[in-house]
Backbone as JSON Lines, residues from 0, in Angstrom:
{"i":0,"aa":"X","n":[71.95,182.81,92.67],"ca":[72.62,182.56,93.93],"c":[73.46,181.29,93.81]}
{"i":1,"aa":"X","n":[74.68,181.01,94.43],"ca":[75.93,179.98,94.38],"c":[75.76,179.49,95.74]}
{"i":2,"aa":"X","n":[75.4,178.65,95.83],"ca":[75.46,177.19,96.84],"c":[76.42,176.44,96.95]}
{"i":3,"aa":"X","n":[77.42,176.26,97.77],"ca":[78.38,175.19,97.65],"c":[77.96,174.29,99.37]}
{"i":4,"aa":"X","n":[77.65,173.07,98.57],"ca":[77.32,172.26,99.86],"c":[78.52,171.41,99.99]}
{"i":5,"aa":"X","n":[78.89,171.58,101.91],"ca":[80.23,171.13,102.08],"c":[80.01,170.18,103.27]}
{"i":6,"aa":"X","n":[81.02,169.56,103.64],"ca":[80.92,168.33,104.65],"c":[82.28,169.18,105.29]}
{"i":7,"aa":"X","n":[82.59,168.8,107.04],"ca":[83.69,169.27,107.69],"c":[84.77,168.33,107.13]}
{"i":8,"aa":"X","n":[85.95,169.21,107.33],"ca":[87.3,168.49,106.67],"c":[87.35,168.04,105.27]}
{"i":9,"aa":"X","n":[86.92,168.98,104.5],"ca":[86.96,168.25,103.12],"c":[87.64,169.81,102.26]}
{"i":10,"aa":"X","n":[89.07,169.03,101.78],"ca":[89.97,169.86,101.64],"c":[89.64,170.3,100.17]}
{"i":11,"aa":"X","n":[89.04,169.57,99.23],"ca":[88.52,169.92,98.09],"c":[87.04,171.24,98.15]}
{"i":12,"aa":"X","n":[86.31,171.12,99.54],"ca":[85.29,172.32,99.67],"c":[86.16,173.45,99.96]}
{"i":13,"aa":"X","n":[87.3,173.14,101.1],"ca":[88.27,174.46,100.89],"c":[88.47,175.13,99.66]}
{"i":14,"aa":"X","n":[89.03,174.46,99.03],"ca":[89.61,174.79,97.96],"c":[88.8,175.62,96.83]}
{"i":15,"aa":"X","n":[87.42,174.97,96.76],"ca":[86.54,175.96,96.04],"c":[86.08,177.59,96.77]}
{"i":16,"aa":"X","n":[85.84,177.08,98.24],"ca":[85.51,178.44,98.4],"c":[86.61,179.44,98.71]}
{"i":17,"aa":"X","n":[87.95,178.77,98.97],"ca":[88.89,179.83,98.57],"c":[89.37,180.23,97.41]}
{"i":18,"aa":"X","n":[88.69,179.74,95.86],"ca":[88.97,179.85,94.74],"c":[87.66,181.09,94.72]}
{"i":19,"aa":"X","n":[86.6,180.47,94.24],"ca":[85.18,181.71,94.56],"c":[85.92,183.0,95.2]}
{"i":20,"aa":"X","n":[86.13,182.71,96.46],"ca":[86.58,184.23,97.43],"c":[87.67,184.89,96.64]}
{"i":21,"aa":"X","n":[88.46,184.32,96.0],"ca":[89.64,185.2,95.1],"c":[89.29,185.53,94.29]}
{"i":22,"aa":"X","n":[88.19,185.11,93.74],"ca":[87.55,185.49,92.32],"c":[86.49,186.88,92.36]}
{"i":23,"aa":"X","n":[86.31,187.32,93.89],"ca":[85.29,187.89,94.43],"c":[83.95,187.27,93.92]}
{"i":24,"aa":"X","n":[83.73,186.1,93.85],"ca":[82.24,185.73,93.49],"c":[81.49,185.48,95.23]}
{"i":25,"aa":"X","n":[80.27,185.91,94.93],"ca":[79.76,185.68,96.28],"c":[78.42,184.22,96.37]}
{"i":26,"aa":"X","n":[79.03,183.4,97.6],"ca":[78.12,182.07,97.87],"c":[77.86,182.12,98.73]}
{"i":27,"aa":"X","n":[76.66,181.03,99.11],"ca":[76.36,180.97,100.45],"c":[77.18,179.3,100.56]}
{"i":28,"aa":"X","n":[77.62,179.0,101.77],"ca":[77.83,177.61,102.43],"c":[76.85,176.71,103.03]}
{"i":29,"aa":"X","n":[76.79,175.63,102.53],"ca":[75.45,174.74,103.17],"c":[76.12,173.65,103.36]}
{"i":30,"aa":"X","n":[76.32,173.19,104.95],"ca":[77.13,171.76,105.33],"c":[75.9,171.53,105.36]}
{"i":31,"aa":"X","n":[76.4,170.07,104.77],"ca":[75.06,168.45,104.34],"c":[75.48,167.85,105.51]}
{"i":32,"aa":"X","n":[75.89,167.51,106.82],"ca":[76.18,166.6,107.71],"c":[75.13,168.07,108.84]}
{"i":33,"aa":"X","n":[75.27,169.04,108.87],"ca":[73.89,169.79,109.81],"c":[72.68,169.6,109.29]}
{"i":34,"aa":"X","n":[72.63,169.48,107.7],"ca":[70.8,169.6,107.48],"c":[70.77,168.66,106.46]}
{"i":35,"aa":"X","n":[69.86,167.77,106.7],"ca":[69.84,166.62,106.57],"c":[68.67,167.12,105.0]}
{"i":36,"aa":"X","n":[67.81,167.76,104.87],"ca":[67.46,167.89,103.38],"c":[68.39,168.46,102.58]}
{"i":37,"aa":"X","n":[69.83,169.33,102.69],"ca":[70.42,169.26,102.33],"c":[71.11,168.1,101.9]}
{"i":38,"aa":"X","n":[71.67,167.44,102.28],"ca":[72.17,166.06,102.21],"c":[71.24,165.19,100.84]}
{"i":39,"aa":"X","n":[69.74,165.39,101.16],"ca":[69.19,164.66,99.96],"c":[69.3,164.92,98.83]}
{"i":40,"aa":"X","n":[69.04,166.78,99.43],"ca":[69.27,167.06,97.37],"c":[70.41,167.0,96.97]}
{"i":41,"aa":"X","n":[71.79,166.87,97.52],"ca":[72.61,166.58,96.95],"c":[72.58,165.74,96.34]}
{"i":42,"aa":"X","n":[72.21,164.41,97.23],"ca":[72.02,162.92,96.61],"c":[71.15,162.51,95.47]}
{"i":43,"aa":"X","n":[70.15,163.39,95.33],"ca":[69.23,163.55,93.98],"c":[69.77,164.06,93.02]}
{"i":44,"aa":"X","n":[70.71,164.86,93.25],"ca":[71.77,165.74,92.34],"c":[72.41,164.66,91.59]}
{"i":45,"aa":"X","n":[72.72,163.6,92.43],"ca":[73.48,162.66,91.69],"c":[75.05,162.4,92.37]}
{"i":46,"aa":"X","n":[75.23,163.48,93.27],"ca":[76.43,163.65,93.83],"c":[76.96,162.48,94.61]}
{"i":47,"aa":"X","n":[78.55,162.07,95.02],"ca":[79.01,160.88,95.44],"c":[79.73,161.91,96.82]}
{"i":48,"aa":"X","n":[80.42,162.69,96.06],"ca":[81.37,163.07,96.77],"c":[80.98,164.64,97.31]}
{"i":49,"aa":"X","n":[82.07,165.65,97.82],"ca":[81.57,166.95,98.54],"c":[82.8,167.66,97.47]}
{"i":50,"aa":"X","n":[82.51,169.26,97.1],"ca":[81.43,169.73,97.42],"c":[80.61,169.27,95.98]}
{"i":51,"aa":"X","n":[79.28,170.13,96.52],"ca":[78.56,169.86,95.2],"c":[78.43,172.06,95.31]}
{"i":52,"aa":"X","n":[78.34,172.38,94.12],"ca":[78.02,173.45,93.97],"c":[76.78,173.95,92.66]}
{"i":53,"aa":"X","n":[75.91,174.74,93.11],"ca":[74.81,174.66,92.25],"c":[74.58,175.97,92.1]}
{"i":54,"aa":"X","n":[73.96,176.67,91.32],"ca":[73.88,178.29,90.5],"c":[73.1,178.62,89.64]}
{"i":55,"aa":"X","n":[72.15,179.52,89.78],"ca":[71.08,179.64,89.13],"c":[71.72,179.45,87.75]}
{"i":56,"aa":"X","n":[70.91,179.29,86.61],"ca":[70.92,178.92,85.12],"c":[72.07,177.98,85.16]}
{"i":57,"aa":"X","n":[72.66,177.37,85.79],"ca":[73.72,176.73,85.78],"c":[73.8,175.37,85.72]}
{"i":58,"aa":"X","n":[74.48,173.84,85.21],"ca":[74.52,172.77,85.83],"c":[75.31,172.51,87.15]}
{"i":59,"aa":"X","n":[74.91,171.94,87.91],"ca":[75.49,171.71,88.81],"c":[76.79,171.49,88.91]}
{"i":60,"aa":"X","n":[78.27,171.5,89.77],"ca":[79.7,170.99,89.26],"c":[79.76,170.26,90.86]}
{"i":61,"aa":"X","n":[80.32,169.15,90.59],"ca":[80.47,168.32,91.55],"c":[82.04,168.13,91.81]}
{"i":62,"aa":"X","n":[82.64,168.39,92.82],"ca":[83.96,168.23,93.05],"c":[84.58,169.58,92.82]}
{"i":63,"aa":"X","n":[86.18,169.99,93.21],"ca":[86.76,171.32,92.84],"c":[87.23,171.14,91.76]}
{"i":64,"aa":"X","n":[86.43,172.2,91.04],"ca":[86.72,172.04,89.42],"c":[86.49,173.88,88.78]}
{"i":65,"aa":"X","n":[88.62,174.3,88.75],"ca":[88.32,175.85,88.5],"c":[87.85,176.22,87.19]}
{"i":66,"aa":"X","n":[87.71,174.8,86.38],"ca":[87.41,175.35,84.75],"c":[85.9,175.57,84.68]}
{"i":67,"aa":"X","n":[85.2,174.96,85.32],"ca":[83.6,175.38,85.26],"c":[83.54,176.54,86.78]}
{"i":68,"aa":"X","n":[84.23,176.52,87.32],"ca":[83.64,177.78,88.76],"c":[84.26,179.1,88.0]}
{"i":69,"aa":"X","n":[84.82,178.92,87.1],"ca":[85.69,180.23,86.76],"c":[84.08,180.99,85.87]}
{"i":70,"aa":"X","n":[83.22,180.12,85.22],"ca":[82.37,180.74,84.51],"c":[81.14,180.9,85.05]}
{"i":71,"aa":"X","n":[81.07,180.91,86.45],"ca":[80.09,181.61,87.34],"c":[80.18,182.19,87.66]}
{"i":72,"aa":"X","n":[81.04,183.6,87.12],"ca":[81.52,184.93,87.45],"c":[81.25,185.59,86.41]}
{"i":73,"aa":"X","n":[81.09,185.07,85.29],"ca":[80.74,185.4,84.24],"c":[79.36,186.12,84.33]}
């Protein structure tokens, strides 16, 4: 399962999940500013910034980045 945890107005979470959606890959959305254990594990993740996106067998990719989301379709 593909997790992309997003904060409102953050034009870089756009950008991934309108990259994912063209790719037909399917995620779920988890804003970190509604659920606050969200928010931690990001921060345990190591994350600074939004989104963070996470995927089973996967490392985590922090920020919009199509060279690693392209191989979670794989």
């Amino acid at each position: 399962m593909i997790k992309i945890y997003t904060k409102p107005n953050c034009m870089a979470c756009d950008a991934t999940k309108r990259y994912l959606t063209d790719k037909g890959i399917e995620f779920n959305v988890v804003d970190v500013m509604a659920d606050e254990q969200a928010l931690q594990h990001v921060k345990d993740l190591g994350a600074q910034g939004m989104p963070v996106i996470t995927a089973d067998g996967h490392e985590p990719i922090f920020g919009f980045r199509p060279d690693l989301l392209a191989k979670l379709g794989e």
